[in-house]
N, C-alpha and C positions, 0 to 999 in steps of 0.2 A: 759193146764192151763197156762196162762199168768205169766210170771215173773216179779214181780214191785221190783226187788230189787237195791239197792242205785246207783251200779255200773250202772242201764241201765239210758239213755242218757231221757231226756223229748221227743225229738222227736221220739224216739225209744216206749217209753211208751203212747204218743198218738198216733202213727199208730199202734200199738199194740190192740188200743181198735177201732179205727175208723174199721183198717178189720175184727175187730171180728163182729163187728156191721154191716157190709154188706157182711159177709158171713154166717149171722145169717139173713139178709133179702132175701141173697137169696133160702138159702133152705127152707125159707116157702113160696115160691112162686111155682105156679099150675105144677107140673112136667107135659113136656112137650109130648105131645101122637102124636105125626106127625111129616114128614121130612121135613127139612126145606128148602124149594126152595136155599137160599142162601146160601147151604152147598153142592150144587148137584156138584159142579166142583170142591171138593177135589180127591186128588190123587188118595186115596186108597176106593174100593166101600165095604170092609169090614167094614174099619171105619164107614160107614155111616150106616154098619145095626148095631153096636154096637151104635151107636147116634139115629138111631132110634127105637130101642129097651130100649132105655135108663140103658145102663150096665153099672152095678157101674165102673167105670175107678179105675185106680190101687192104692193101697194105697201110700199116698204124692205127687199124682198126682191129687188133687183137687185145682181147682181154685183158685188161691191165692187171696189175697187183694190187692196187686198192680196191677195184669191184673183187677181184678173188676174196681177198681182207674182207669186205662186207658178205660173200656170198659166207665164208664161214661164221660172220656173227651170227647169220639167220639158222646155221646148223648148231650151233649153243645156245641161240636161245628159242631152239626146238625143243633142245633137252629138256631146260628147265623148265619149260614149260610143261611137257610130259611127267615131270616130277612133283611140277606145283600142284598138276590136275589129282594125279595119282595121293599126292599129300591129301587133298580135300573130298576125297574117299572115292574119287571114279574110278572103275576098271576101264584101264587104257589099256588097248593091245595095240603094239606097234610091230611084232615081228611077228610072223606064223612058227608052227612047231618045227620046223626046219630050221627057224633065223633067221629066216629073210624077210624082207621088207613086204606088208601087202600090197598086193598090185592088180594089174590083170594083162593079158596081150590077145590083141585081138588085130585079124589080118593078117591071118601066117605071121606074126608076130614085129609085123610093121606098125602096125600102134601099140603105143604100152603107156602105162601108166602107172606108178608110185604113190603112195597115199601116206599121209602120214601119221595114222594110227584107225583104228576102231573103238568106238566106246562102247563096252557091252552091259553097265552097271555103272549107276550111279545115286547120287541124290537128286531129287524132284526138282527139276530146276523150272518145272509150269511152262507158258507159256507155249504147251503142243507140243515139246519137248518127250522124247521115248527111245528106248535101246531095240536092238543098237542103230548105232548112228557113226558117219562117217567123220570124223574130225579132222581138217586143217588149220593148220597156225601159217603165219606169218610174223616177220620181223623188219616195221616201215620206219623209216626216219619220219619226223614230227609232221611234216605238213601233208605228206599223202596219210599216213594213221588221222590228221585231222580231217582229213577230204574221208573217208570212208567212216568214220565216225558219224559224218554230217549226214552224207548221202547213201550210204550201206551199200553194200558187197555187189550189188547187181548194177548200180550207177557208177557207183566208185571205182570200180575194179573190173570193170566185164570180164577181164582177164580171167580173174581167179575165179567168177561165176561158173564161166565155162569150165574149167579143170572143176569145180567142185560137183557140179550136173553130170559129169561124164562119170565120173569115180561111185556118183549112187548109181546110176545105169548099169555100167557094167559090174560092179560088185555087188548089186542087187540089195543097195543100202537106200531103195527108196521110200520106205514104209514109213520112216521119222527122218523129222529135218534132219539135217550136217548141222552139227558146231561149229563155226567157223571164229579163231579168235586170232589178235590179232594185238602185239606188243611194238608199244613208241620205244623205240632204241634207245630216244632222249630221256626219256622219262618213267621207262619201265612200265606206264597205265596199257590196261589191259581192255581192248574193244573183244566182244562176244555178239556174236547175234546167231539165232537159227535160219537155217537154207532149208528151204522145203524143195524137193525136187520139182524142178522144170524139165518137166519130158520133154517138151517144143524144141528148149534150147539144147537138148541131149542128143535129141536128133538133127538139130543142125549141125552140129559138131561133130559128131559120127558120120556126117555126108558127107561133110566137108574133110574129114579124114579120107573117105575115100575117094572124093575129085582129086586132092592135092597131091596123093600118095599114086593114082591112073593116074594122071597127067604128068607128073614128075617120071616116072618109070617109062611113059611112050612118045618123053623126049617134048611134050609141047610146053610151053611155057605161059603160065595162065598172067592175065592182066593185070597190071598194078591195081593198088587200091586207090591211088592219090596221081591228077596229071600234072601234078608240080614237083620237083626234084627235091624245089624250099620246105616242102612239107614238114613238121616238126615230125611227123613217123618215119618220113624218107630220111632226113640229116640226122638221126639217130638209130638208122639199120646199118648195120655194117658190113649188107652187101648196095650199098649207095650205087658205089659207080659202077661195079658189074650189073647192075639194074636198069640204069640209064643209056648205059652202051648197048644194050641189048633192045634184040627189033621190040616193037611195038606188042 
């Protein structure tokens, strides 16, 4: 229950009701029944059968309203960025002639995966650079935009290597790198680099889709990644203690 009492501050009491209001939208939105291409390069493959089994995560470890708050700054400043690119004369495609988002699903439709545009035209941007090509953005707060800046997309981020290897594979956007760019929240600077596809990594992540996706489904429970609970990966999953309780 919310507290409106005298002592709490106005802006205390209007973010009080804005995350009620979008954490009230989003649990009535379609719970999710497949794994998500752009979760295949987290650390732990336990995690991902507890995400793709959809297990309730631990109590006061739900989604706050301020992560929601920042998940939608990264959907504005998707936009604009598809706006900035298309301003500077690229053909961006982000929706197919139906509307819908590109994507693909693959495993009876237990993997999917979301992309966030196509580039099929544009200007010579050099560097091995050719259409089309698969483009993601992101939107990082100052010090990881700095950390991926320094060390680039595959040290930086293995995360997003993965989702972006998987997305040329199955969408058959391997022939020229991905665009991958990348906007400081703080500061609006914009990092660019090209992804050449890594098959290797394309196929680890597609096997590993389907260990986690069999093993999840016949009930076994595959091994953590980490034998310390302290682990900075473990004390920021937020299936922690159903992890811990559970056998070996």
């Amino acid at each position: 229950m919310m507290d409106f009492n005298a002592s709490k501050s106005l802006s205390g009491q209007l973010t009080a009701l804005i995350d009620a209001g979008l954490q009230q939208s989003r649990a009535a939105q379609p719970r999710r029944t497949y794994l998500g291409a752009s979760r295949l390069g987290v650390a732990c493959e336990r995690a991902l059968q507890y995400e793709f089994a959809d297990a309730p995560v631990d109590p006061g470890r739900e989604t706050d309203g301020r992560l929601l708050r920042v998940f939608d700054r990264g959907h504005v400043i998707e936009d604009c960025m598809v706006g900035w690119l298309r301003a500077a004369g690229f053909d961006l495609r982000t929706r197919n002639d139906a509307g819908e988002q590109f994507g693909f699903s693959a495993l009876d439709g237990r993997l999917q995966g979301h992309v966030d545009g196509v580039l099929v035209a544009g200007p010579d941007l050099g560097f091995g650079a050719g259409y089309p090509a698969l483009w993601e953005n992101k939107c990082l707060g100052a010090k990881s935009w700095r950390e991926l800046e320094r060390h680039r997309l595959a040290v930086a981020k293995p995360v997003y290597a993965a989702q972006v290897g998987l997305y040329q594979a199955y969408l058959e956007l391997h022939a020229h790198p991905a665009l991958f760019t990348a906007v400081n929240a703080d500061t609006m600077e914009i990092h660019a680099e090209l992804v050449p596809f890594d098959a290797a990594l394309a196929q680890r992540m597609s096997d590993r889709a389907v260990k986690v996706i069999t093993a999840t489904e016949a009930g076994e429970l595959l091994p953590r990644s980490f034998s310390d609970p302290t682990h900075v990966e473990c004390r920021m999953c937020p299936w922690q203690d159903r992890c811990w309780r559970a056998a070996a």
